[in-house]
C-alpha positions in Angstrom: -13.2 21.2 41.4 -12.6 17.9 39.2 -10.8 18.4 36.3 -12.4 17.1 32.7 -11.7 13.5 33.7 -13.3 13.9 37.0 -15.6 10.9 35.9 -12.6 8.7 35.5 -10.4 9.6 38.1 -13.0 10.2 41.1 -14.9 7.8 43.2 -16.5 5.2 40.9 -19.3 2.6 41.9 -18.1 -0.5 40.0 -21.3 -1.4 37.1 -21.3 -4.9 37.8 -21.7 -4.5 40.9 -18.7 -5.8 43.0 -17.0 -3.2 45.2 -14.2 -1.0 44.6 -11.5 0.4 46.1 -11.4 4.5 45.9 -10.8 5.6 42.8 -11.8 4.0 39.6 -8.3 2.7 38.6 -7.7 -1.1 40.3 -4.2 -1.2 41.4 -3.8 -4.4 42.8 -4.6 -6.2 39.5 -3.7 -9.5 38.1 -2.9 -10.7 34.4 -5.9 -11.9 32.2 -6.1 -14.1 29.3 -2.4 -16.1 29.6 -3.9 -18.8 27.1 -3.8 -16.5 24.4 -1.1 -14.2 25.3 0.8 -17.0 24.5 -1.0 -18.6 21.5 -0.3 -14.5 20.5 3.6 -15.0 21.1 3.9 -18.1 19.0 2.1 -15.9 16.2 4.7 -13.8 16.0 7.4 -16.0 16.1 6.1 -17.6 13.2 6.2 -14.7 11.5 9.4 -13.9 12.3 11.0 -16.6 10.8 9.1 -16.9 7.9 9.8 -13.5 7.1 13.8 -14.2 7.8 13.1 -17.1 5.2 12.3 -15.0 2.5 14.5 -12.1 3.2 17.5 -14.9 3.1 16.5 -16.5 0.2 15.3 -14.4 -1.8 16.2 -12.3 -4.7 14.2 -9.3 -5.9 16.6 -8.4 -8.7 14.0 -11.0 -10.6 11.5 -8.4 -10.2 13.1 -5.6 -12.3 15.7 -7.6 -14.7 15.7 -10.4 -16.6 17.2 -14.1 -16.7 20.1 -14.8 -18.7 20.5 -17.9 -20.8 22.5 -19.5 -17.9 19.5 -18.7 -15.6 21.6 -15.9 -13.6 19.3 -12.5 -12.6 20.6 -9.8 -14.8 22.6 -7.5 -12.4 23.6 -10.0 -9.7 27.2 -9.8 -8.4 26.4 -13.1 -6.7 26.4 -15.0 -10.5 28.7 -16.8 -12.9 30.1 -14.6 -14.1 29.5 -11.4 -12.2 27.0 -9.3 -13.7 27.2 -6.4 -11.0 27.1 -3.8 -14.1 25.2 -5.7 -16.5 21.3 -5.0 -15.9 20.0 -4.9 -19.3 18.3 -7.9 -21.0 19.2 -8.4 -24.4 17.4 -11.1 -27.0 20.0 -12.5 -29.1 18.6 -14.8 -31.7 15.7 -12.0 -33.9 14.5 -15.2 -35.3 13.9 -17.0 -31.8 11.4 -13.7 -30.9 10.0 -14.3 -33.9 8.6 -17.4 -33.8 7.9 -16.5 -30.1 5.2 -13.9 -31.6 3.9 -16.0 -33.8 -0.1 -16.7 -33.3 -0.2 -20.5 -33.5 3.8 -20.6 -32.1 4.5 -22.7 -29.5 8.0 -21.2 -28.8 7.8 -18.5 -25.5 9.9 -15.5 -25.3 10.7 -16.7 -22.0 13.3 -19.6 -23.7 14.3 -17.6 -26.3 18.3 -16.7 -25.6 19.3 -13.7 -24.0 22.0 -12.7 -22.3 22.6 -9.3 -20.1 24.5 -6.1 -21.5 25.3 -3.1 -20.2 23.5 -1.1 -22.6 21.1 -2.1 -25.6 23.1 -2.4 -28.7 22.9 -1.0 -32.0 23.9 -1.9 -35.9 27.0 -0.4 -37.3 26.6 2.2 -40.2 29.7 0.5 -42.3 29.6 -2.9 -40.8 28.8 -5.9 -39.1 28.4 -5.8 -35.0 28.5 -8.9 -33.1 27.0 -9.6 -29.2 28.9 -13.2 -28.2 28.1 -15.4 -25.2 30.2 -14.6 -21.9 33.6 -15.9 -22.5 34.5 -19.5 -21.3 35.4 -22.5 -22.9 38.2 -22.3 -25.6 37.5 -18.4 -25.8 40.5 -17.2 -23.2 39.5 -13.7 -22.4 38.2 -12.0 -19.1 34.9 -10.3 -18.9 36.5 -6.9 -18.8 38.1 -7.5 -22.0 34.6 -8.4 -23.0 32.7 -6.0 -22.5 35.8 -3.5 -23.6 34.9 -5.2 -27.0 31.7 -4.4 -27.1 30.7 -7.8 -26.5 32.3 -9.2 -30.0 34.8 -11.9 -30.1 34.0 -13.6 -33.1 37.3 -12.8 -34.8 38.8 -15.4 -31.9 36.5 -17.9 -33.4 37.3 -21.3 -35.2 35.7 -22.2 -38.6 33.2 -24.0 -36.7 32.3 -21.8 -34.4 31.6 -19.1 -37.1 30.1 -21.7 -39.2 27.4 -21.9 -36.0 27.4 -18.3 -35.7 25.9 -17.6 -39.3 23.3 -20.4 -38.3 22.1 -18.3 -35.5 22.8 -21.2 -33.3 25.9 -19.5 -31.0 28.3 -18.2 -29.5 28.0 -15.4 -31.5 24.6 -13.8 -32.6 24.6 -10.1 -35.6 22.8 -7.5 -34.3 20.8 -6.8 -37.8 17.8 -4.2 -35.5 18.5 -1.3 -33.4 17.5 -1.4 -29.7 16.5 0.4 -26.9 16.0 0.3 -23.1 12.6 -0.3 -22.2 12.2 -1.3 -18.3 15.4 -2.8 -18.4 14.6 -5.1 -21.4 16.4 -4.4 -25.0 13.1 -3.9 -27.2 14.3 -4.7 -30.8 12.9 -2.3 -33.2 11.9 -4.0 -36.6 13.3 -2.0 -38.6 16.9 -3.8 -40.0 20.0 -1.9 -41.0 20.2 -2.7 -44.3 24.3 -2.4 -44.1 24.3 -4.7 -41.1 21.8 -6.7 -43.1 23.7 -6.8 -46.8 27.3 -7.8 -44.6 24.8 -11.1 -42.7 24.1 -12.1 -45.9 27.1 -11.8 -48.0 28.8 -13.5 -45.4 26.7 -16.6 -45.8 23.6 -16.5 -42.7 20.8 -17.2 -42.5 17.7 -15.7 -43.6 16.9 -13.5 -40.7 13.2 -12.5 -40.4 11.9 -9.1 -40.7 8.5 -8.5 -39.8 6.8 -6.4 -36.7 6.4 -9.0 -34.8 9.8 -9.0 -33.5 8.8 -5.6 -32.1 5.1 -6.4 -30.8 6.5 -9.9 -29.2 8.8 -8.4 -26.8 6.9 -5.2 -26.1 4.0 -8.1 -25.1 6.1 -9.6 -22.9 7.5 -6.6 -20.9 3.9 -5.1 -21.0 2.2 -7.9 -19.7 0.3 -7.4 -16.4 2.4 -10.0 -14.2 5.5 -8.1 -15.6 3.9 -4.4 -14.9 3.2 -5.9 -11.3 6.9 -7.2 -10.7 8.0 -3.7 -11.6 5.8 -1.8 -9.1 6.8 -4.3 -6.5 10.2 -3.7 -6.9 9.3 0.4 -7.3 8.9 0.0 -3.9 11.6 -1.7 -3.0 13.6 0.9 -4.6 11.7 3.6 -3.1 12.7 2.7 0.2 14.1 6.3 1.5 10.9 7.8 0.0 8.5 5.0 2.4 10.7 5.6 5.3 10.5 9.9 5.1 7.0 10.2 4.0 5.5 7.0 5.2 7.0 7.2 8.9 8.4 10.2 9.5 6.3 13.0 7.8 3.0 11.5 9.0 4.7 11.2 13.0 5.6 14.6 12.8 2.4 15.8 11.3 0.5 13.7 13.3 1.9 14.9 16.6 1.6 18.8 15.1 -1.7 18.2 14.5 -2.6 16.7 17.9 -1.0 19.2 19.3 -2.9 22.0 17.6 -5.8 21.0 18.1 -5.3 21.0 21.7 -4.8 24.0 22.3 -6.4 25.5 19.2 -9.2 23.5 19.2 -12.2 25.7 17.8 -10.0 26.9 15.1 -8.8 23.6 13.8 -11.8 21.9 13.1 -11.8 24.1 10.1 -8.3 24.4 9.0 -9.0 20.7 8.8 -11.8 20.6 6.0 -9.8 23.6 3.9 -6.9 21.9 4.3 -8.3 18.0 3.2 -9.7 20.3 0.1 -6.5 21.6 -1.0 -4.7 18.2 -0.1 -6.5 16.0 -2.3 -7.0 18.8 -4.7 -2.9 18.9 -4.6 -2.6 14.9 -5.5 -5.2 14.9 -7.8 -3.0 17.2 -9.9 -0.1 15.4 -9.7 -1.6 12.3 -11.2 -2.6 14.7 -14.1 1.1 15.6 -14.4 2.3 11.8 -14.0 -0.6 10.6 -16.8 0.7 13.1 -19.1 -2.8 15.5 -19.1 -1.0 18.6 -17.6 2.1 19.7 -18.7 5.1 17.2 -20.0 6.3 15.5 -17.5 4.4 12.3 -18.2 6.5 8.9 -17.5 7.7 7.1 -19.7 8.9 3.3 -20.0 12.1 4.2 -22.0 15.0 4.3 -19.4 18.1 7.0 -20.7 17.9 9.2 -23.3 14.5 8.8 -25.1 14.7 8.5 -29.3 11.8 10.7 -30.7 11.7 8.4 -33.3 10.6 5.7 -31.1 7.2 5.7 -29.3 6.7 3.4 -26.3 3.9 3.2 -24.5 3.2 1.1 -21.6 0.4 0.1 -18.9 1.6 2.1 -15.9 0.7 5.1 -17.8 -2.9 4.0 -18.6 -3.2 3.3 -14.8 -2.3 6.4 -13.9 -4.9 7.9 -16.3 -7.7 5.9 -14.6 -6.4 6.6 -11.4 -6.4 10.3 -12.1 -10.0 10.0 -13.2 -11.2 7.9 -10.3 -9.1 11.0 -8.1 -11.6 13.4 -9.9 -14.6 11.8 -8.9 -13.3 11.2 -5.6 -12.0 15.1 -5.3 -15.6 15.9 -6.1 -17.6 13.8 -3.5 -14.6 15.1 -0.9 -15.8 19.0 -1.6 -19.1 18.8 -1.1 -19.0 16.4 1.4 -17.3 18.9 3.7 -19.2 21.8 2.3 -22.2 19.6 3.1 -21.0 19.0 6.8 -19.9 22.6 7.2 -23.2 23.8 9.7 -22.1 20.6 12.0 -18.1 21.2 12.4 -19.5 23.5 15.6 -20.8 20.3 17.2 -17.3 18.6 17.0 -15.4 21.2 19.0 -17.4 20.4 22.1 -16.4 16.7 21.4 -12.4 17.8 21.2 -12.4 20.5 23.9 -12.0 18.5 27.2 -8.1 18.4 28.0 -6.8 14.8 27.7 -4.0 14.4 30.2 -0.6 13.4 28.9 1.1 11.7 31.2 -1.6 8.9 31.7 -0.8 7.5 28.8 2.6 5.9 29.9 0.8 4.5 33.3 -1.5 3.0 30.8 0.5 1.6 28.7 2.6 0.3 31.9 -0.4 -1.4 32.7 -1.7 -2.6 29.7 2.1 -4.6 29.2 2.2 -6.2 32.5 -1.4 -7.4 33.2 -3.8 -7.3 29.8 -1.9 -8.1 26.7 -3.4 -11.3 26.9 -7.0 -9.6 26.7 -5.9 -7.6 23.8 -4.6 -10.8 22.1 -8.5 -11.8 22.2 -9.7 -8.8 20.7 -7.6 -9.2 17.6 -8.1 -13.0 17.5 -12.6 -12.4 17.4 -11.5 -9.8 14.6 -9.6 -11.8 12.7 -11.8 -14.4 13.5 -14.8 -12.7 12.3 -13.0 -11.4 8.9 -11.7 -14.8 8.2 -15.5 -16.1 7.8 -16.2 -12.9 6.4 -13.9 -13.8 3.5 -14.7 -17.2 3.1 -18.5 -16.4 2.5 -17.3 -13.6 0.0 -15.6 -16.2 -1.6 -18.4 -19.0 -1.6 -21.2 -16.2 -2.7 -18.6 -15.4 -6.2 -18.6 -18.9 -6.9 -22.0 -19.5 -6.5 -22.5 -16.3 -9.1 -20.0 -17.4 -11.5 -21.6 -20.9 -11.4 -25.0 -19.0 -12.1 -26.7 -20.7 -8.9 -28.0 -17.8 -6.9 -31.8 -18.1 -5.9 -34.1 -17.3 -8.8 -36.8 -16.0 -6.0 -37.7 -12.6 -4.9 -37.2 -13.7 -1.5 -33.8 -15.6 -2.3 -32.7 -12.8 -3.9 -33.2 -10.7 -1.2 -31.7 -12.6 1.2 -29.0 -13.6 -0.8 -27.7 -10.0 -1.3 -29.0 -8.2 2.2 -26.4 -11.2 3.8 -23.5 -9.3 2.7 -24.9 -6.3 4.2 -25.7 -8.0 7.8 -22.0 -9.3 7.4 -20.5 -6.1 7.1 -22.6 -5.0 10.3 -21.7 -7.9 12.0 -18.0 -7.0 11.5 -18.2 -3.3 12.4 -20.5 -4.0 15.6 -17.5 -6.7 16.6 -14.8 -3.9 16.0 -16.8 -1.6 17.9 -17.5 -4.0 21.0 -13.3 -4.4 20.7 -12.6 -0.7 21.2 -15.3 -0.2 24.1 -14.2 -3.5 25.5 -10.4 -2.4 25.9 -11.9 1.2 27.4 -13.4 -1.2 30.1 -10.3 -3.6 30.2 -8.1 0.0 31.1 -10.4 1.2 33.9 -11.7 -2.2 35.9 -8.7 -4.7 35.0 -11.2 -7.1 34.1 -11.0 -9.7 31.2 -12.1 -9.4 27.7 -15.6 -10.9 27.5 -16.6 -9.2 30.8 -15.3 -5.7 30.5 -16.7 -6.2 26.8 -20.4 -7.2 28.6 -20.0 -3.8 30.6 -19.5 -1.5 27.7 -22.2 -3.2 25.5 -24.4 -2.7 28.9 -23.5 1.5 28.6 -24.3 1.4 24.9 -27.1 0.4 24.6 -28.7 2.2 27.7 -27.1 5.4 25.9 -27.0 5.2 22.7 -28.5 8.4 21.5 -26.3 10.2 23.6 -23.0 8.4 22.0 -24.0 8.5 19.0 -24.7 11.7 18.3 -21.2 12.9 19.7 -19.5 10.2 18.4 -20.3 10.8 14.4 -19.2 14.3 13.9 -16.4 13.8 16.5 -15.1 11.2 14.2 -16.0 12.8 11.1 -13.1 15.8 12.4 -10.9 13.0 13.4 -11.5 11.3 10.3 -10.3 14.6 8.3 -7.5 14.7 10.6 -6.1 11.2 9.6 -6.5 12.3 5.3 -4.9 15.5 6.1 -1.9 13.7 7.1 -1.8 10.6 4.5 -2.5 13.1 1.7 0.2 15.3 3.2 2.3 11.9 3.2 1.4 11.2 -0.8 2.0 15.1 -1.9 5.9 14.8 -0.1 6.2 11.2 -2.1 5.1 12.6 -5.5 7.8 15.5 -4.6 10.6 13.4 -3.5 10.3 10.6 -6.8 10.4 13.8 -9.0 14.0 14.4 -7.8 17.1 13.1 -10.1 17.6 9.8 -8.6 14.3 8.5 -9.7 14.0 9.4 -13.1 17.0 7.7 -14.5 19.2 4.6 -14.4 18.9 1.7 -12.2 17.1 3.9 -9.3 14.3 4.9 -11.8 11.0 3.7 -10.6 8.4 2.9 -13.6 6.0 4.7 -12.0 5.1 7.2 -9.0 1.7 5.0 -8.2 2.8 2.5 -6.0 5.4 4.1 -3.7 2.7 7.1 -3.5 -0.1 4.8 -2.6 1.8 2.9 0.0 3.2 6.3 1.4 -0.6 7.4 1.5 -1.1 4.4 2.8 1.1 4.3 5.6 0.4 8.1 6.6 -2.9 6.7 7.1 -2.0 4.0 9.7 1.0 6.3 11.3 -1.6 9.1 11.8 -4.3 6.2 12.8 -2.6 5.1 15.5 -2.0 8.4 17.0 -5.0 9.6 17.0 -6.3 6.6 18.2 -5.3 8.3 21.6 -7.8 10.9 21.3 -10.1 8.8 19.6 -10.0 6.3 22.9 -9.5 9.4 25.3 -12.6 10.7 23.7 -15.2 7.2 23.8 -13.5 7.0 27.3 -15.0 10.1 28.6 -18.5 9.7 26.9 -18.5 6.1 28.4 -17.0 7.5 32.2 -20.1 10.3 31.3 -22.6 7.3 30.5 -21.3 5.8 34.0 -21.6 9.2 36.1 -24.9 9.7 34.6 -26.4 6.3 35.9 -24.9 6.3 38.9 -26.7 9.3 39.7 -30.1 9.0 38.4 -29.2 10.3 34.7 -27.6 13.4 35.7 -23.9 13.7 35.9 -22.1 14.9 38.4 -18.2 15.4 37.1 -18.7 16.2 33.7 -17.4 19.4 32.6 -19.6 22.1 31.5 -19.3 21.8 28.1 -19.4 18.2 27.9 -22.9 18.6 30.1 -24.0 21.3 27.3 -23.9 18.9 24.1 -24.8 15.3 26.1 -27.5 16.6 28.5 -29.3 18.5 25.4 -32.8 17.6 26.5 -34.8 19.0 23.7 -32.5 17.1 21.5 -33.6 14.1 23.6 -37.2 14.5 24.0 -37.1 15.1 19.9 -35.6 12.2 19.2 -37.2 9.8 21.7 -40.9 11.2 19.9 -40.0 10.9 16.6 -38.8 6.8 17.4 -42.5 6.5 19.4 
């Protein structure tokens, strides 16, 4: 008796018509598609060394810390001087930020002078506290000695020099408002010492402005969106370990437990799937309440170090985690009864899962696949990419043709005008889905791309009801299968950023939502391309099914019993062939 693959692995008529050898796998193949296997190869080449480009040159200490006011990245121990240890920015000149804040101003924060510190300083309670430039010039001391001093050398200076210094014009600046570390930027509070203050003036300085804006002008600048969106770049450049564990690892190993389960446990897992995607995405959902500050007090917060109570700094990665909490809640809703809606049609899936899938196959597949149709797979992702590309660029025309206000003013434009993005987004599933069927083809006849894509189309169509009523719920399970994992993947993340290292000093992230997105994110794809395997075991065995059954006059003979039961329903059939007539 044949096995469940017995339509694969037994004897095959070829569908187009040209004679085979025993056996539906061709052995004595050849390779297909060289042109683009190579136009493939030079692809990634490219990429390669663009890639090597930026990872040489660049520098994404810009992303978290500041510039100084010689142009060197706060923290670099590749500048003049070293600044290995010194990560903090730190505005010098108050008046400088306060003309930056200035409505009508033309002076930026970005030119204003600053100059990196170890840690934000404050004004002395009995006198005057200085922050000079780095030492050079006629000021003979080492940067040790410097920072020893608290940054303050302005007892070394000449008459002149001091003379400067009570200008606010350098090398030595007061520090007149206290300070504190807010994303690795000093945020100057306006409120002066007024000892610090009495000691500026009565030794002959400047008037020194004291107004809010000083404080709204650099919270501006370190809230501003491209600044929020350096930070959670370089979040995830810091988060690194956190990718690698629950981004890669946690999703393979979950995503070969999984597989393996529902193997051999298949009836049962169909459900532990659905209660477990409840309790998942009920799990994360939470923790977004906890980040936002909603539940509990564990709410991030920009201030890096010990946090003053006195001092209340908000920021716009809280405020996304809040909306991204309440866009979790709507989508926790829809989830639940989504799956309590589906809950009478889990039974159909386990008919779709139950036939054994062979392991070993795989690697003669894949030992195939590398040696004679890489170039045929090369297609497939080039008519994708293709097709997305102009998929894009019509997106992109249709906005500016709303923005200029030139959409049709007819019923009939209208219509056609909208329903095009709908035929697009057809047009690009249909092309994925010829893709998938075509490489099924590609596996099992060792022809090319457009022909082996020809043959699958040709069982599709002729079967369609059949497929299609497997395929849905089988992929719904799968589907489940795939968010179990990546929201197993996020939960870990949210876990492992809540340790020590991430909440304080130059490791802490400025917020969980970007490593946890790109960890759900990649759980998704890790746990994608394994079940791909039983995603294209499964479409293989309805198409070998399709095959059997027209080879023999609609009734297959190698099927396995249960695969007969749900594909050869015929009340099903004869339903749904009179309700279309």
């Amino acid at each position: 008796m044949r096995g469940p693959l017995g339509a694969i692995i037994g004897r095959y008529p070829a569908s187009d018509g040209d004679a085979q050898m025993d056996g539906i796998i061709k052995h004595n193949r050849k390779c297909r598609d060289v042109v683009f296997l190579i136009l493939f190869i030079a692809f990634w080449i490219a990429m390669i060394v663009n890639s090597s480009l930026g990872f040489n040159q660049g520098n994404p200490l810009r992303l978290t810390y500041g510039l100084d006011y010689k142009g060197n990245v706060c923290g670099d121990k590749h500048a003049d001087p070293d600044l290995r240890e010194l990560e903090l920015r730190y505005w010098v000149n108050p008046n400088q930020v306060y003309e930056s804040g200035l409505k009508n101003g033309q002076f930026k924060l970005a030119n204003a002078r600053s100059i990196c510190l170890m840690e934000c300083p404050i004004p002395a309670e009995d006198s005057l506290n200085w922050i000079c430039d780095y030492p050079d010039g006629d000021i003979h001391i080492s940067m040790n000695d410097w920072i020893d001093r608290n940054y303050d050398y302005f007892e070394f200076l000449t008459p002149d020099m001091r003379n400067s210094s009570l200008q606010l014009q350098g090398p030595c600046y007061p520090v007149i408002f206290p300070s504190i570390n807010v994303f690795w930027s000093c945020q100057i509070i306006a409120r002066a010492s007024n000892m610090s203050l009495r000691h500026w003036q009565q030794m002959g300085g400047v008037n020194i402005n004291e107004d809010i804006i000083i404080d709204k002008s650099i919270h501006k600048t370190i809230n501003s969106r491209s600044a929020v969106l350096k930070r959670y770049v370089a979040d995830i450049g810091k988060a690194w370990p956190v990718l690698i564990v629950c981004g890669a690892i946690m999703p393979l190993f979950l995503s070969v437990i999984w597989l393996l389960m529902i193997r051999h446990f298949v009836a049962g897992m169909t459900w532990i799937t659905v209660i477990l995607f409840n309790v998942l995405i009920i799990s994360v959902t939470m923790f977004y309440y906890l980040k936002a500050g909603w539940i509990g007090n564990d709410a991030i917060s920009p201030i890096i170090g010990e946090s003053d109570p006195y001092y209340n700094v908000s920021g716009r990665e809280q405020n996304h985690l809040r909306a991204v909490s309440v866009l979790m809640t709507i989508i926790m809703g829809i989830a639940i009864l989504s799956s309590i809606a589906i809950v009478r049609r889990i039974l159909m899936a386990t008919s779709v899962l139950k036939p054994e899938i062979p392991f070993l196959p795989v690697f003669s597949s894949m030992k195939r696949l590398m040696r004679y149709s890489l170039g045929s797979v090369a297609i497939g992702s080039l008519v994708v990419s293709f097709v997305e590309s102009v998929r894009y660029i019509l997106e992109f025309i249709r906005r500016k043709f709303k923005v200029a206000n030139a959409t049709p003013e007819s019923c009939i434009g209208k219509v056609g005008f909208h329903s095009s993005q709908s035929c697009r987004g057809c047009i690009d599933w249909t092309v994925k889905s010829v893709n998938r069927n075509a490489y099924i083809m590609i596996a099992i006849m060792g022809k090319g791309f457009f022909r082996a894509s020809s043959i699958a189309t040709g069982l599709i169509v002729n079967n369609i009801l059949r497929i299609g009523r497997v395929n849905v719920i089988g992929d719904v399970i799968l589907f489940l299968g795939k968010l179990c994992v990546s929201l197993s993947s996020a939960v870990f993340a949210f876990l492992m950023l809540d340790t020590h290292k991430y909440r304080s000093a130059h490791n802490k992230i400025s917020s969980p939502l970007f490593p946890v997105l790109v960890c759900w994110w990649l759980g998704y794809v890790v746990a994608t391309l394994f079940f791909a395997v039983v995603e294209m075991s499964i479409d293989t065995i309805i198409l070998s099914f399709c095959q059997d059954s027209e080879e023999h006059q609609g009734n297959a003979q190698y099927a396995p019993p249960l695969l007969l039961e749900t594909l050869n329903d015929q009340s099903e059939m004869q339903r749904l062939t009179q309700g279309s007539s």
